[in-house]
BAFI-3210 file (N, C-alpha, C; in Angstrom, 3 decimals, decimal comma, padded with zeros to 6 digits):
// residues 222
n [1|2|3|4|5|6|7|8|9|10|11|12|13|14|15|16|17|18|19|20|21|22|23|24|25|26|27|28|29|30|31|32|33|34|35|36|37|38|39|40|41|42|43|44|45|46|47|48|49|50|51|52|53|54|55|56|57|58|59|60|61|62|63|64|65|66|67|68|69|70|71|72|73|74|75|76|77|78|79|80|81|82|83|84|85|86|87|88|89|90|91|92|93|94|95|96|97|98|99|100|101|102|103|104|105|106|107|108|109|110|111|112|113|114|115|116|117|118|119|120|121|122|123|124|125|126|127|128|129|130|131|132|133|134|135|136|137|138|139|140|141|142|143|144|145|146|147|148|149|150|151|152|153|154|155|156|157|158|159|160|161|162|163|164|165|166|167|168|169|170|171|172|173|174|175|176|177|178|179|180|181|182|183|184|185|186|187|188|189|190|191|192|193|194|195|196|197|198|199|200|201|202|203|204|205|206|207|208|209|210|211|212|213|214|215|216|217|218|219|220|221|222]
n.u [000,819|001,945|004,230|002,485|000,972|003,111|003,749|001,429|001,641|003,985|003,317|001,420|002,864|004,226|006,535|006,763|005,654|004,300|004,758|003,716|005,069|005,433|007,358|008,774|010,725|012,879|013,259|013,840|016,456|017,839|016,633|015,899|017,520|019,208|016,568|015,656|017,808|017,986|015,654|015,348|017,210|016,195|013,402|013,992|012,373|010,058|008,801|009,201|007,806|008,217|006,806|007,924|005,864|004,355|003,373|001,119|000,439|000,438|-000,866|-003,597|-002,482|-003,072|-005,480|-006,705|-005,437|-003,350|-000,352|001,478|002,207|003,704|006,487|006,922|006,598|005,660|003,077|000,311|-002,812|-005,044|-006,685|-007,933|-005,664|-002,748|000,137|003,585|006,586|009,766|012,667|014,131|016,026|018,166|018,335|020,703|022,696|023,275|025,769|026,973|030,373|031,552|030,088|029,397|028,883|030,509|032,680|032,186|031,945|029,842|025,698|022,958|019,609|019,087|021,691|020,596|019,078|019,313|019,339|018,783|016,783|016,854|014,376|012,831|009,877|007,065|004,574|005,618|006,150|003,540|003,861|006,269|007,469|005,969|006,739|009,624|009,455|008,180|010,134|011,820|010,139|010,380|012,838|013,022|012,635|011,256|011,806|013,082|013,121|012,301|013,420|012,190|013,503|014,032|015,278|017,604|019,819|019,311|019,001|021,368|022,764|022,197|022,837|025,827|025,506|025,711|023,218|021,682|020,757|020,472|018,654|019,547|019,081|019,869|023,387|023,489|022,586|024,260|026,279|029,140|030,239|031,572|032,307|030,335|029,673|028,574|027,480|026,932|023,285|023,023|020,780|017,454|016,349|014,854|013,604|013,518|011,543|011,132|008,463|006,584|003,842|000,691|-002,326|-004,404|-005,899|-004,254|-002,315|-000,404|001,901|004,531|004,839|004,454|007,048|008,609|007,917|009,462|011,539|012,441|011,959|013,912|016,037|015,604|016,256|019,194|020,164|019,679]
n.v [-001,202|001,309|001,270|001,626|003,997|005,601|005,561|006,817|009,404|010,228|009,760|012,112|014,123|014,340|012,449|010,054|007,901|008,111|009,822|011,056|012,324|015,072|015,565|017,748|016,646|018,563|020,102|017,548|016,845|019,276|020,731|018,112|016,073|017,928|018,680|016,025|015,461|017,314|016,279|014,137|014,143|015,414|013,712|011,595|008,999|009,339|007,974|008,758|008,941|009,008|010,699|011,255|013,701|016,044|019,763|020,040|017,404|017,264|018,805|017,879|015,168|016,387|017,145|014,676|013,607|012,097|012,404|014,716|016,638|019,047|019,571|021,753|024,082|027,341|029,014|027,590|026,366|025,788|027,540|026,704|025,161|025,581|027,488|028,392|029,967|028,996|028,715|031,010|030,594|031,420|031,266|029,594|029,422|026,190|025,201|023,166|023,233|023,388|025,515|028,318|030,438|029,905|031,172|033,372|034,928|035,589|035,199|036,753|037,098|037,769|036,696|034,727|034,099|033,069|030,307|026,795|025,275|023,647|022,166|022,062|019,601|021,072|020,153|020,154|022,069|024,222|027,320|028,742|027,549|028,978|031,678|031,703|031,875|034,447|036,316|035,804|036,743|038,996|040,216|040,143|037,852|034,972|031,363|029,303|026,592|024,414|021,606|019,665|018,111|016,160|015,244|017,642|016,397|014,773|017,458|018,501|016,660|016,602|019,003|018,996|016,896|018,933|020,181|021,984|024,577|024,770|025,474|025,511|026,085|025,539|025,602|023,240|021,537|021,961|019,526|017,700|017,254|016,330|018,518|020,480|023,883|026,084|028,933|032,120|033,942|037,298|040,528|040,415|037,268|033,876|032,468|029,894|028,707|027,592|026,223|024,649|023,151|022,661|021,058|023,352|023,472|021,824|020,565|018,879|018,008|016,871|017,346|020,499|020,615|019,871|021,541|023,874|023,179|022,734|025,498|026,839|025,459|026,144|028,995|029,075|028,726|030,900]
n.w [000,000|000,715|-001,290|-003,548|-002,858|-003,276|-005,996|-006,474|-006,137|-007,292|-010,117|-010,373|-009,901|-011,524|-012,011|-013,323|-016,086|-019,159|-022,242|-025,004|-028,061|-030,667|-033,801|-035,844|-039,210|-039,362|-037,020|-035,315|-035,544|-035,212|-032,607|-031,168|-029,618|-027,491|-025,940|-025,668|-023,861|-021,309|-020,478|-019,650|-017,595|-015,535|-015,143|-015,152|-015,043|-016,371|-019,274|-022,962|-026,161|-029,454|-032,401|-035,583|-037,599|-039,780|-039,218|-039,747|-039,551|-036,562|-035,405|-035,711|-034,640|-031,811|-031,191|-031,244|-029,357|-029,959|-029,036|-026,887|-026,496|-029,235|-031,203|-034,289|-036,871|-036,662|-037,935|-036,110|-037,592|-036,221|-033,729|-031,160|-029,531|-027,912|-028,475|-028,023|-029,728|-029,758|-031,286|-033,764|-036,638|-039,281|-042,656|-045,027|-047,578|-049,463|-051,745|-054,862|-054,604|-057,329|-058,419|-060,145|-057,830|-055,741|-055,054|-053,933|-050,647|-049,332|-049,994|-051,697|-051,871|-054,660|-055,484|-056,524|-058,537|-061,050|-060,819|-059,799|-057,522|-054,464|-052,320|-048,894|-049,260|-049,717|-048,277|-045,451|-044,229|-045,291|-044,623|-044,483|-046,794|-048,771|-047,876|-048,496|-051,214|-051,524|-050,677|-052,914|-055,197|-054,386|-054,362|-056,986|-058,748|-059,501|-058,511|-061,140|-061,316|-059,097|-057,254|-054,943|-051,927|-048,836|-046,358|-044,481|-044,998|-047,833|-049,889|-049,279|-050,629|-052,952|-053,741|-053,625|-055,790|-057,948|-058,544|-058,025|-055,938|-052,598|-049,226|-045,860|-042,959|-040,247|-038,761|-037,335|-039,297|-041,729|-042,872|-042,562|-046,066|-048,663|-051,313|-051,243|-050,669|-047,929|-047,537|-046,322|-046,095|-046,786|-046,425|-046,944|-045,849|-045,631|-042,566|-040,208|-038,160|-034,916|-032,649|-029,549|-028,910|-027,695|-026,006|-024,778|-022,610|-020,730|-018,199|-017,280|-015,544|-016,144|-019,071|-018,681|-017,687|-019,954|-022,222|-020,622|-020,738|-023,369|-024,036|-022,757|-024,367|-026,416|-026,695|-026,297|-028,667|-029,853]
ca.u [000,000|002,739|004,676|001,127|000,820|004,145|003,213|000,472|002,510|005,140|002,321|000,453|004,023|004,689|007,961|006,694|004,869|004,636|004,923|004,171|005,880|005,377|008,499|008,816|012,103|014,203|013,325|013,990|017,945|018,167|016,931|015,635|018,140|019,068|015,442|015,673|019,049|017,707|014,092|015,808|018,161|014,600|011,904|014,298|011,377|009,329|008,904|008,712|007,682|008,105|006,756|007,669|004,779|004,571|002,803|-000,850|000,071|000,524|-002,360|-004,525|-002,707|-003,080|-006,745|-007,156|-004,737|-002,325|000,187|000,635|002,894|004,354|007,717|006,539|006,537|004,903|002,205|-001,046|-003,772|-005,836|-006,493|-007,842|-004,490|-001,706|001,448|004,571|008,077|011,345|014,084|014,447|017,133|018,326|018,730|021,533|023,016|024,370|025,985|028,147|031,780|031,856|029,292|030,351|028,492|030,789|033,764|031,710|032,451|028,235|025,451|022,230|019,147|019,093|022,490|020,014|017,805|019,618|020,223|017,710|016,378|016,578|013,453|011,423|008,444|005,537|003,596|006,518|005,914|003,330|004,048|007,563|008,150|005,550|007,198|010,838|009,081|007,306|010,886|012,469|010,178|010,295|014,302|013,005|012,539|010,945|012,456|012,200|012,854|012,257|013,397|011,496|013,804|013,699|015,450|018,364|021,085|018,947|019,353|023,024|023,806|021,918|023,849|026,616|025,947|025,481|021,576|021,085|021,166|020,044|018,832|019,303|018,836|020,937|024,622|023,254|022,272|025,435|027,014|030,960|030,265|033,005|031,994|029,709|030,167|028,068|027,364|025,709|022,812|022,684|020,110|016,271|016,353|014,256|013,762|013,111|010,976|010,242|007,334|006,367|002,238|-000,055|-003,813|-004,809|-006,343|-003,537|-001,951|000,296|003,263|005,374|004,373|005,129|008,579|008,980|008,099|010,044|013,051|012,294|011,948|015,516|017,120|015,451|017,070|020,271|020,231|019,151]
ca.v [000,000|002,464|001,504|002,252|005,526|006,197|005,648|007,788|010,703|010,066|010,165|013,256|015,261|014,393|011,787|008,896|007,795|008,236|011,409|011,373|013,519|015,183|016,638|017,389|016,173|019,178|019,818|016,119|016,995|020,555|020,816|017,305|015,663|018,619|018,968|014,732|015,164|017,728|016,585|013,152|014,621|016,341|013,420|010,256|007,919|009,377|007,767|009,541|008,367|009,980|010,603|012,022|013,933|017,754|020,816|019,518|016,417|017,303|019,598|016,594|014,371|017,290|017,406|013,880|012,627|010,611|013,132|015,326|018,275|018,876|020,119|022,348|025,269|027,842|029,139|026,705|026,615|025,736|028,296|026,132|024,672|026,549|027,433|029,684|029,689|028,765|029,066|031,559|030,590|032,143|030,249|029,771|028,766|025,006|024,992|022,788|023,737|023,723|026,140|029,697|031,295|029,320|031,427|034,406|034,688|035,590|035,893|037,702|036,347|038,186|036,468|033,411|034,301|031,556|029,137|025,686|025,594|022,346|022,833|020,463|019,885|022,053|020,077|020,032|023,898|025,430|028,933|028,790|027,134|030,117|032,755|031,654|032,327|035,604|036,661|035,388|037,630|040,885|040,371|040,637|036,959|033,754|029,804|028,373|025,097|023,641|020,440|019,314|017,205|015,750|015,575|018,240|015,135|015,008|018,410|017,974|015,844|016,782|020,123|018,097|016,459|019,843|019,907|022,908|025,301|024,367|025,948|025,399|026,939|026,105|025,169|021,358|020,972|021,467|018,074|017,861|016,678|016,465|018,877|021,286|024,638|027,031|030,480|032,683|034,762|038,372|041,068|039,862|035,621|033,655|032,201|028,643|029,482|026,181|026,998|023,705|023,276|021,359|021,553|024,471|022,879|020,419|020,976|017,898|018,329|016,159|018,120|021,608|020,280|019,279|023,128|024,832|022,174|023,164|026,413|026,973|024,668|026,904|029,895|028,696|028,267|031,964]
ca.w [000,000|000,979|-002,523|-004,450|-002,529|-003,753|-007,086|-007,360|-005,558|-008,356|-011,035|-009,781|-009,657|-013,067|-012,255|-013,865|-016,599|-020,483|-022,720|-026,448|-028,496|-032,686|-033,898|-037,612|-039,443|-039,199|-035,359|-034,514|-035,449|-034,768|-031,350|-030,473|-028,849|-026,450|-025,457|-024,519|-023,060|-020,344|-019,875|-018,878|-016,408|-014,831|-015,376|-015,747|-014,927|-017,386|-020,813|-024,454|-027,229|-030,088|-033,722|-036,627|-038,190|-040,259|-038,283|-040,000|-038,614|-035,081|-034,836|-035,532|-033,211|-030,472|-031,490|-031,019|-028,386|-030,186|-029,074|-025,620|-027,060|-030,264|-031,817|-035,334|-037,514|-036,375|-036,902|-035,905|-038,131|-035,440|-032,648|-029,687|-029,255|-027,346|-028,454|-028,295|-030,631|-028,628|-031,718|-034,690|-037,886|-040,789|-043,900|-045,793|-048,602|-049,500|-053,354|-055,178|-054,838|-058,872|-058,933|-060,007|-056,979|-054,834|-054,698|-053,303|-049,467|-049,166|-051,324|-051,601|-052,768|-056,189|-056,553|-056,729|-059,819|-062,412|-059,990|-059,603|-055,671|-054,164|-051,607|-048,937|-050,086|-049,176|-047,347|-044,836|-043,962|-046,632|-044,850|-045,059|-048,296|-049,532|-047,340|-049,235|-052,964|-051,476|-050,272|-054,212|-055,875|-053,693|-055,003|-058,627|-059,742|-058,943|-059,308|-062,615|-061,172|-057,877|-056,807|-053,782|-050,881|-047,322|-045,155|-045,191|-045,722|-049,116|-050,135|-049,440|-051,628|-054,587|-054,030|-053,649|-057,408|-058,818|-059,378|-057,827|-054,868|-051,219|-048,503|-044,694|-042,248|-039,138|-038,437|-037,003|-040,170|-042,290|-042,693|-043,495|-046,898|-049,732|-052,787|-051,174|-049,905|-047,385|-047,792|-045,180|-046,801|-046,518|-046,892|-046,632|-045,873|-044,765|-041,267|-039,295|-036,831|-034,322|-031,388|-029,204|-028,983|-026,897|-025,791|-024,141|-021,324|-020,783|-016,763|-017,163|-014,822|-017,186|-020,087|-018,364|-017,882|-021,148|-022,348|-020,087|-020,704|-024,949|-024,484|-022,448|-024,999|-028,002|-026,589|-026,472|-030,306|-031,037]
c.u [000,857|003,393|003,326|000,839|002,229|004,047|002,490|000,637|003,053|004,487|001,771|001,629|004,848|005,664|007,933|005,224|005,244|004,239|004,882|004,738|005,772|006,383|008,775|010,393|013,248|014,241|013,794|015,807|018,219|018,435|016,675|016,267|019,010|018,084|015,774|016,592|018,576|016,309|014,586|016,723|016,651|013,672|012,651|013,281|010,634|009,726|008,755|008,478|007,289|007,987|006,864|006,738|005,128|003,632|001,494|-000,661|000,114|-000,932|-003,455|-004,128|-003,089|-004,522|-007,551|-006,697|-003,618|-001,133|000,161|001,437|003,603|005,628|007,617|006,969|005,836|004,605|001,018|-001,832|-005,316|-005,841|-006,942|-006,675|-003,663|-000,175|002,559|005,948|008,636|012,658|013,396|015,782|017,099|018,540|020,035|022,048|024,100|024,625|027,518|029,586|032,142|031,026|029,503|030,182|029,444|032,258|033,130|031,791|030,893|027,706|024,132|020,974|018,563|020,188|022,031|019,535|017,921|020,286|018,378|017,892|016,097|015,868|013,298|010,283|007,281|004,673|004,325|006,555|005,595|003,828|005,381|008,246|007,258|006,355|008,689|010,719|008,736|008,908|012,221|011,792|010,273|012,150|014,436|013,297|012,291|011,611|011,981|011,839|012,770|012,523|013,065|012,354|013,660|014,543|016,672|019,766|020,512|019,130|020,851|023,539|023,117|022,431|025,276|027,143|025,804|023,863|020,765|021,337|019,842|019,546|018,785|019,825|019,401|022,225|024,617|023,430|023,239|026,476|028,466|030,546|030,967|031,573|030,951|030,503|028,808|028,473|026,266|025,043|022,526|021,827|018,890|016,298|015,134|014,470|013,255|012,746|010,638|009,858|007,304|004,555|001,352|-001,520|-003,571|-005,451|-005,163|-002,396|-000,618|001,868|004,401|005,693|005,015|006,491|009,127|009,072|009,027|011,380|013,272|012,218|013,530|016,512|017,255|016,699|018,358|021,018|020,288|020,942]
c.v [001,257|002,584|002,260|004,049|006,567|006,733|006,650|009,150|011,283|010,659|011,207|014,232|015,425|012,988|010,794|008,982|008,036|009,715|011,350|012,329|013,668|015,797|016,456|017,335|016,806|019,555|018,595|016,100|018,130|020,703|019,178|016,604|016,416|018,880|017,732|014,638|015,741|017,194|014,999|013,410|014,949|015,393|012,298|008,750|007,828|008,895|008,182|008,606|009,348|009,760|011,942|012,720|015,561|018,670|020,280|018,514|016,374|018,049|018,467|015,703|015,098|016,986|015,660|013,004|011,760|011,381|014,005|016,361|017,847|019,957|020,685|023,896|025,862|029,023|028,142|027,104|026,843|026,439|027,943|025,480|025,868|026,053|028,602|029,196|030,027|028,993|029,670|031,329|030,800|031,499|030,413|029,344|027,461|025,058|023,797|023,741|024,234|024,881|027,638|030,674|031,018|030,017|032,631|034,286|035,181|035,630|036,424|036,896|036,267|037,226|034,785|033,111|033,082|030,778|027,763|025,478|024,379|023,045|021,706|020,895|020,986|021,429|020,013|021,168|025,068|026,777|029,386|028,644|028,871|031,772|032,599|032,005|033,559|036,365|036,501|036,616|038,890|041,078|040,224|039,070|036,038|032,309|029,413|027,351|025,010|022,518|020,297|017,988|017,462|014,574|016,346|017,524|015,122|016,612|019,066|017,611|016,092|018,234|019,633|018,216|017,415|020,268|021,325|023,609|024,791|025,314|025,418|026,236|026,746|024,734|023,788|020,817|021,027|020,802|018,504|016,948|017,144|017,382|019,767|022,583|025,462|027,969|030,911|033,929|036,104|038,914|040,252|038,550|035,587|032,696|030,813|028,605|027,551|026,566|025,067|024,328|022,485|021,905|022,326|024,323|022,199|021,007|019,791|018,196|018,042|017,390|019,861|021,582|020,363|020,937|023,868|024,371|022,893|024,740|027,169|026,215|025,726|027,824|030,441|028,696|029,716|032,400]
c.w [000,000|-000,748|-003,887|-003,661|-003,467|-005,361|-007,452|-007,012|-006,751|-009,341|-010,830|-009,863|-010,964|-013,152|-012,975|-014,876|-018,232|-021,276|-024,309|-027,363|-030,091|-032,593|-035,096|-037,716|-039,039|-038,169|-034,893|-034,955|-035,259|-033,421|-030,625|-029,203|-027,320|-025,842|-024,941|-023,363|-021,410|-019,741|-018,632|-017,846|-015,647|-014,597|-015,775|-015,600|-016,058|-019,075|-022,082|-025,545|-028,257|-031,871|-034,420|-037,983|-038,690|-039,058|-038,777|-038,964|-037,144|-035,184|-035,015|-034,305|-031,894|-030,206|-030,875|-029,746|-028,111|-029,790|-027,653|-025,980|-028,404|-030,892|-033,572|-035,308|-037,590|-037,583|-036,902|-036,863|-037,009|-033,821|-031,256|-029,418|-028,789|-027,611|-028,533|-029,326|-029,759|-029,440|-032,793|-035,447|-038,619|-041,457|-044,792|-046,624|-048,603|-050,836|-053,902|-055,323|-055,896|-059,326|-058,930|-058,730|-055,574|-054,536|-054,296|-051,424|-048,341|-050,415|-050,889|-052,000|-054,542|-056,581|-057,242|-057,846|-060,753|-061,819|-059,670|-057,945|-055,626|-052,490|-050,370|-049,312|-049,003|-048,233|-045,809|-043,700|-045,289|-046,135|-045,117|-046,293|-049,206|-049,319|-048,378|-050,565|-052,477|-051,362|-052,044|-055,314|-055,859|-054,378|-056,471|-059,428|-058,839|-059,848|-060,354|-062,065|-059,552|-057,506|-055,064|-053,100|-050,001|-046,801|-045,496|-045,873|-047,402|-050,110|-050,271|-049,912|-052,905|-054,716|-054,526|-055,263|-058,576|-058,907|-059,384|-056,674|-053,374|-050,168|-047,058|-043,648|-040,530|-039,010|-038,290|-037,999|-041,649|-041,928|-043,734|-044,151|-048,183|-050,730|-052,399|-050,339|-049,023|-047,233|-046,922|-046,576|-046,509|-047,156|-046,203|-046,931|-045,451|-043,273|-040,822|-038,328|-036,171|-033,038|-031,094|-029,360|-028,452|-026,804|-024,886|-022,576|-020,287|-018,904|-016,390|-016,248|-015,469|-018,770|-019,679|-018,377|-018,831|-022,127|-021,797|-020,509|-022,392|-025,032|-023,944|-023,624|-026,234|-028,129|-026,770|-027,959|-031,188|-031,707]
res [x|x|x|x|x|x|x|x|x|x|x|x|x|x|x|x|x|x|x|x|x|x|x|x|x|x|x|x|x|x|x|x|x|x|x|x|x|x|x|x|x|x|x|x|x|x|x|x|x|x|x|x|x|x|x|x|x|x|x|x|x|x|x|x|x|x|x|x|x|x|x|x|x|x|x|x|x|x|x|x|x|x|x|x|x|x|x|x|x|x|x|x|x|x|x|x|x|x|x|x|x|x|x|x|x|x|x|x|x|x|x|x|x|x|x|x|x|x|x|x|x|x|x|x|x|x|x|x|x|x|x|x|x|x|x|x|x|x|x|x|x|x|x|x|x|x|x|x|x|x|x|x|x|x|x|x|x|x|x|x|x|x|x|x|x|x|x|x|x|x|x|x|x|x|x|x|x|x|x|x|x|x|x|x|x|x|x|x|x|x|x|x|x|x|x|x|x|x|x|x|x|x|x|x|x|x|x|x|x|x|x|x|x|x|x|x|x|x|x|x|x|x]
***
């Protein structure tokens, strides 16, 4: 009886128990693993489990349950849900080494105009992927071509093989890989905004942790 009291002490204070988790691709290597590293120092009883889903797809699991906070690109479509943004990143340029833009020491995004944009796809982050064309033509020209990859290792290497120009958007995410170069972008970029998001109701002790643990880690990043 005393160990079952204990238990439900434990449970009631947050220490134990399970924690689902959405975190879209390029959050789940950016910040992910510093968000687990600390929440487990804080809440080592507690269990995560965690899927990889886009910002639609979390707002559904939020909506339904399958899910108790989520790691996305803000902003929500859906306004009964609660959420704030924890990191802001600038984007920048990945290009083949061979590629004439590659001996420039920055570039701009005009110096983009006749260059093929290796993208992720849209459904990944429609406002972002739209916000990056809205931000292409205010600089006096939009992509002929688009090639659409995922995850930024993909985008890497088809810079890599020439195909086209890349963008990413933080430091984690350029890999020492032979035959590419990075270029920081000056002037008007765009940005990688990642907010956490949960139900609005939601009082979870576990869960608060898990925010406060994600939103100190974000910070760290600006």
């Amino acid at each position: 009886m005393e160990h079952a009291a204990l238990l439900a002490r434990q449970t009631d204070r947050g220490e134990i128990g399970q924690l689902s988790v959405g975190v879209t691709a390029p959050a789940l290597y950016i910040i992910f693993p510093e968000i687990m590293h600390q929440f487990r120092t804080e809440l080592p009883n507690v269990g995560v489990n965690v899927h990889v889903m886009t910002t639609a797809e979390q707002e559904a699991a939020l909506r339904s349950g399958t899910i108790d906070v989520g790691i996305f690109h803000p902003p929500l479509d859906d306004q009964s849900l609660s959420s704030h943004p924890i990191a802001r990143m600038r984007f920048n340029v990945v290009l083949s080494d061979r590629n004439h833009l590659a001996s420039r020491p920055s570039l701009r995004l005009e110096d983009l105009s006749k260059e093929r944009f290796i993208i992720f796809p849209r459904v990944i982050g429609p406002r972002l992927y739209d916000e990056i064309i809205t931000l292409c033509q205010q600089a006096g020209f939009s992509p002929e071509v688009i090639l659409e990859s995922s995850p930024a290792q993909s985008i890497i290497a088809l810079a890599a093989a020439d195909f086209g120009i890349g963008l990413i958007a933080s430091r984690l995410q350029q890999f020492d890989r032979p035959g590419v170069t990075y270029r920081p972008l000056e002037g008007p970029a765009p940005y990688l905004t990642l907010g956490v998001a949960y139900p609005s109701d939601e009082t979870s002790p576990a869960i608060r942790t898990f925010l406060d643990v994600a939103t100190a880690v974000g910070e760290g990043l600006q």
